[in-house]
GUMARKE-510085 format. One record per residue (C-alpha): residue in one letter; x, y, z; residue number from 1. Coordinates in steps of 0.001 Angstrom, whole numbers, plus 500000, padded with zeros to 6 digits. Layout:
BEGIN
+------+--------+--------+--------+-----+
! code !     c1 !     c2 !     c3 ! pos !
+------+--------+--------+--------+-----+
!    A !      X !      Y !      Z ! NUM !
...
+------+--------+--------+--------+-----+
This chain:
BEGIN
+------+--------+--------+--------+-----+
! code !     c1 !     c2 !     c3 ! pos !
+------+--------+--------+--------+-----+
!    X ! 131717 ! 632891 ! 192257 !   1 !
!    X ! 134722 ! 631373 ! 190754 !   2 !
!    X ! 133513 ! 627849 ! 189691 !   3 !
!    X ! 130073 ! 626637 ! 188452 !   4 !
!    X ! 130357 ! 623235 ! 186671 !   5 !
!    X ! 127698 ! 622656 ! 184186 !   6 !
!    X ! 125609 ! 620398 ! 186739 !   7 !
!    X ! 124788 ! 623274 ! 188657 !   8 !
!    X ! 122882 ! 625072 ! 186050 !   9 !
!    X ! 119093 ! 624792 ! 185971 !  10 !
!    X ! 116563 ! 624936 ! 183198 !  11 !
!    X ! 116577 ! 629004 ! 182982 !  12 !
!    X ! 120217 ! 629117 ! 182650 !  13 !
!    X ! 120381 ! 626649 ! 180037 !  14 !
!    X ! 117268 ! 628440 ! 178028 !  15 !
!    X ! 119659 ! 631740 ! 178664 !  16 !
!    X ! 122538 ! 629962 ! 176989 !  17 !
!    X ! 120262 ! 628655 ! 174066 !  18 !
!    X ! 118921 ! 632379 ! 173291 !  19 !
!    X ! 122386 ! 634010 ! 173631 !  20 !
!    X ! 123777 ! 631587 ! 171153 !  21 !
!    X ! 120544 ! 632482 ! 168884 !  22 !
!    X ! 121546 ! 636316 ! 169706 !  23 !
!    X ! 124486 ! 637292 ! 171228 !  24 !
!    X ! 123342 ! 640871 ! 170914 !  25 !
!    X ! 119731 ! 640069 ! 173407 !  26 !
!    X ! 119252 ! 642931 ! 175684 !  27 !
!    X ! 118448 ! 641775 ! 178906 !  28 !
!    X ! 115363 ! 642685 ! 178842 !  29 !
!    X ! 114095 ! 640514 ! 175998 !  30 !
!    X ! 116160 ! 637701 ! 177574 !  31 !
!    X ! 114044 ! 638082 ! 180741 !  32 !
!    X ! 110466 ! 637879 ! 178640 !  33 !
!    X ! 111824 ! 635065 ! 176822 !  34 !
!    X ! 112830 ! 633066 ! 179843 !  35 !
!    X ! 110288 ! 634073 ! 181942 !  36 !
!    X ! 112717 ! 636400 ! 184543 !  37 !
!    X ! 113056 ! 640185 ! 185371 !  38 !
!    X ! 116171 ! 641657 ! 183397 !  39 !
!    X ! 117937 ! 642290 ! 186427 !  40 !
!    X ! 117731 ! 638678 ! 187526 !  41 !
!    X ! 119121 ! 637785 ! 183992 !  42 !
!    X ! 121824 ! 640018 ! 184116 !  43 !
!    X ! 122963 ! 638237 ! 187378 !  44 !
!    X ! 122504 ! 634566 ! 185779 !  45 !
!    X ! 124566 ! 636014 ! 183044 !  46 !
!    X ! 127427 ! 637527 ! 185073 !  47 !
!    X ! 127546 ! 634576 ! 187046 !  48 !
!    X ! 128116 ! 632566 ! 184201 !  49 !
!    X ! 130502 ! 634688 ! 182505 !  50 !
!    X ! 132546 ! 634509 ! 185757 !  51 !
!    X ! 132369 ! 630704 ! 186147 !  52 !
!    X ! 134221 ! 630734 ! 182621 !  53 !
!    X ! 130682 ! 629464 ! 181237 !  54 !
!    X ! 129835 ! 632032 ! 179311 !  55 !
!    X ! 133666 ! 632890 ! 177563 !  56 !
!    X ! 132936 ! 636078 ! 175052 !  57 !
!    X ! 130958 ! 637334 ! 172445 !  58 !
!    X ! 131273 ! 636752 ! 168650 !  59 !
!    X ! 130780 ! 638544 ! 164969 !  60 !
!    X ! 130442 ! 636357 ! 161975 !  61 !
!    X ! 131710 ! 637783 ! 159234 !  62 !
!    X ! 130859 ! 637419 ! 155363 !  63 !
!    X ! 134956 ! 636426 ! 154438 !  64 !
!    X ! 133471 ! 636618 ! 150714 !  65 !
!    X ! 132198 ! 639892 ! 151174 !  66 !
!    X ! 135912 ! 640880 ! 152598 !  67 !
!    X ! 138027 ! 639581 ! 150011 !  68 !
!    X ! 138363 ! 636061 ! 150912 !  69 !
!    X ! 137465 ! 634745 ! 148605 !  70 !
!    X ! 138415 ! 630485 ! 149576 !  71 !
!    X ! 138070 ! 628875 ! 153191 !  72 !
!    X ! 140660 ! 626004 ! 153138 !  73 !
!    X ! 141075 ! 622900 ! 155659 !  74 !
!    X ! 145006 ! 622389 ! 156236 !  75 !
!    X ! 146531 ! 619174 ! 158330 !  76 !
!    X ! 149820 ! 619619 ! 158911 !  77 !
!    X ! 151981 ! 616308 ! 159928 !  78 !
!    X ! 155599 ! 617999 ! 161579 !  79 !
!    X ! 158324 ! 616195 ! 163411 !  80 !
!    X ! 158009 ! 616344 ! 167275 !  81 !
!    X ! 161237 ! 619034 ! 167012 !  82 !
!    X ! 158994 ! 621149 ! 165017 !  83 !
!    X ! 155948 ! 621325 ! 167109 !  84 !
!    X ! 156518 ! 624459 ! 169106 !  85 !
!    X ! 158050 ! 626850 ! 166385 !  86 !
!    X ! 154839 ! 625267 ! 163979 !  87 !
!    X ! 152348 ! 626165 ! 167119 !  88 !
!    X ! 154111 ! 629494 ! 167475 !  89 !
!    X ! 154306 ! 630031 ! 163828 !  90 !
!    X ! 150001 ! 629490 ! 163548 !  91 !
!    X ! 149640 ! 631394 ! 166251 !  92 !
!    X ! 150917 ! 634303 ! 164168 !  93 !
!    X ! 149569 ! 633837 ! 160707 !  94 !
!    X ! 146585 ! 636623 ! 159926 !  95 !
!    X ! 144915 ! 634088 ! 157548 !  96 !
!    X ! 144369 ! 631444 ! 160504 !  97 !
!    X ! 140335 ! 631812 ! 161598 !  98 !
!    X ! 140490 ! 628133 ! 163581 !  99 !
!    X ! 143798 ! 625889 ! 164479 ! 100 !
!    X ! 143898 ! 622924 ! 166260 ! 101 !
!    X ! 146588 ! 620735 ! 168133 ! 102 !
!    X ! 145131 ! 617037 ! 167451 ! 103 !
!    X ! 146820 ! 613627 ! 167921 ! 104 !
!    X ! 147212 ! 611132 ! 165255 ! 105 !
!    X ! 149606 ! 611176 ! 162207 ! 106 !
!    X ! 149152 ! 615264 ! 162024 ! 107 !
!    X ! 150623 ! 617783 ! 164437 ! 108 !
!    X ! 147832 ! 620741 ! 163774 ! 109 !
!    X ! 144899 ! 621288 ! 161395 ! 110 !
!    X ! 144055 ! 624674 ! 160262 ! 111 !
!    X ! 140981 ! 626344 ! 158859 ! 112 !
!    X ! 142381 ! 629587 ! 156713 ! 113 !
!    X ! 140882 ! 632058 ! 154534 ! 114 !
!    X ! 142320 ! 632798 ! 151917 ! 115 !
!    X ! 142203 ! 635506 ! 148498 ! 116 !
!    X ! 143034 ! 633319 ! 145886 ! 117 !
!    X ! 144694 ! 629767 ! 145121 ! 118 !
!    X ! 147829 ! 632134 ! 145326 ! 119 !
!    X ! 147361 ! 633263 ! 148385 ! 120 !
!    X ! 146458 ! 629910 ! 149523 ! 121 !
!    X ! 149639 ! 628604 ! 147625 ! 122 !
!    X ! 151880 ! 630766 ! 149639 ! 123 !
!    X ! 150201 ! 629978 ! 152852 ! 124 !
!    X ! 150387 ! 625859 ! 152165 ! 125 !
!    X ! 154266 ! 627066 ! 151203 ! 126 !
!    X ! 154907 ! 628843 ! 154435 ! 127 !
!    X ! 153138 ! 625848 ! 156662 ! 128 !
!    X ! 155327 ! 623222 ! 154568 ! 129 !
!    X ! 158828 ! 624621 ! 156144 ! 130 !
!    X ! 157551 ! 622761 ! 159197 ! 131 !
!    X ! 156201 ! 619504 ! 157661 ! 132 !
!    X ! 154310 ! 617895 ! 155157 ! 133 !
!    X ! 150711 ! 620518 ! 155128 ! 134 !
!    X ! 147321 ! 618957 ! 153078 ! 135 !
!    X ! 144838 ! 621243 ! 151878 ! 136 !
!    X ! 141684 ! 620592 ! 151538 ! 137 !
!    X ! 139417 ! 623808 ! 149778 ! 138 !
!    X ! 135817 ! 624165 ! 151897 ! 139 !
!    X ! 132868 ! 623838 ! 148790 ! 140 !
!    X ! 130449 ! 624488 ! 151646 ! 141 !
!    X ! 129648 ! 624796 ! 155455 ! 142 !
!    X ! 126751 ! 623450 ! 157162 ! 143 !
!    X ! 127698 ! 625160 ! 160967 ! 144 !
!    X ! 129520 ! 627758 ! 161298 ! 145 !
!    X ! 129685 ! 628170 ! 165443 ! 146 !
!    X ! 129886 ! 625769 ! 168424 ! 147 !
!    X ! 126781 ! 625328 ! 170304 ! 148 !
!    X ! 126226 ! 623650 ! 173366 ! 149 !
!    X ! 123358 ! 620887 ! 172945 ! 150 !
!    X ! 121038 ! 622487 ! 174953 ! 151 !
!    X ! 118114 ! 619815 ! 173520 ! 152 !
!    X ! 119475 ! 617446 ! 175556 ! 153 !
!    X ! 118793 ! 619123 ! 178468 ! 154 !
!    X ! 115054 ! 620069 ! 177652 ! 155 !
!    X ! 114675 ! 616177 ! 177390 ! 156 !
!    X ! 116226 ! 615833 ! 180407 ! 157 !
!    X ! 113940 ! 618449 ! 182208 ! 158 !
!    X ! 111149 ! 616989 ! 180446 ! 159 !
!    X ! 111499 ! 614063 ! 181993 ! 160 !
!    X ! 111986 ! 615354 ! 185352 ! 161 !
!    X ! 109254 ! 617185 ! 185351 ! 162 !
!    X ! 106800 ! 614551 ! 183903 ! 163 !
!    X ! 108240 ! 612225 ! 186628 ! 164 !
!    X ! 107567 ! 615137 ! 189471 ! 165 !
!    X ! 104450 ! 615391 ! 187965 ! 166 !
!    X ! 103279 ! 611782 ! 187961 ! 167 !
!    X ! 104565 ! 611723 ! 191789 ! 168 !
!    X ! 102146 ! 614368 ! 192747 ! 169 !
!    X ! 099257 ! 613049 ! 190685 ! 170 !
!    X ! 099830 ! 609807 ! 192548 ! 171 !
!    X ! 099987 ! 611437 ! 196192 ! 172 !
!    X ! 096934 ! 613286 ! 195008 ! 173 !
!    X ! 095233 ! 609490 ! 194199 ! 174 !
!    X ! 096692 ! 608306 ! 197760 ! 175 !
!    X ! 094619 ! 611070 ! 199373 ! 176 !
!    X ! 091290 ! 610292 ! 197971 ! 177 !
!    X ! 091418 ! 607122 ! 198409 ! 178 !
!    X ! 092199 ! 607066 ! 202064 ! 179 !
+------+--------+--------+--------+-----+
């Protein structure tokens, strides 16, 4: 399978995707209890989404503190179209880059970086700044720390598909008796 779009998966591939963004690390087996599917059959749901481009990796968090870092800093970085490229390029390369994004508006790229100390983080606002004008912003404190698809929408939506499938039946059912 080389495609899937996201309105092709059902209500056990979207509870698959909520518990292997709860737990990356779910054998199949316990994905298969907690769905309500053999391990095997998982597997398959999870290969096929991993091939569709769905499913795109597997993650760590780290503890940065617990590594050395001890600062997580926000950095927008406004650069002259001619600078674009070499400032992509240059991001691209830079250890202390854990997110980087391209964005429109007045800046060119904003940068989440972890960083030692206010030196360190000195030296990499200094080393941004040779392309543009960089703002930093130092993170007090994170809320999320990982994407997740908004799988509660979903549930509503199968709720409501269900209670409407339901209410069909229950009126076929009434139909029946009474004729």
């Amino acid at each position: 399978m080389t495609s899937r779009m996201e309105s092709d998966l059902d209500a056990v591939d979207w509870r698959i995707l909520e518990a292997l963004q709860e737990d990356a690390r779910c054998s199949y087996s316990k994905l298969g209890r907690r769905v309500g599917r053999s391990a095997p059959a998982v597997a398959e749901r999870v290969r096929r989404m991993e091939a569709a481009g769905i499913i795109t990796g597997y993650s760590v968090s780290l503890a940065l503190d617990k590594l050395g870092y001890a600062m997580t800093a926000i950095i927008r970085i406004s650069a002259p179209e001619e600078n674009c490229v070499q400032l992509g390029a240059f991001v691209r390369r830079l250890p202390n880059v854990i997110e980087s994004h391209r964005v429109t508006g007045t800046d060119r790229q904003i940068v989440k970086v972890m960083a030692s100390s206010v030196g360190d983080l000195d030296d990499i606002i200094s080393q941004l700044s040779k392309f543009g004008t960089a703002t930093a912003s130092i993170v007090l404190s994170s809320r999320a720390t990982a994407a997740r698809a908004p799988v509660t929408s979903r549930r509503r939506e199968e709720n409501r598909t269900r209670a409407e499938v339901h209410r069909r039946s229950a009126h076929r059912v009434k139909e029946r008796e009474t004729h």
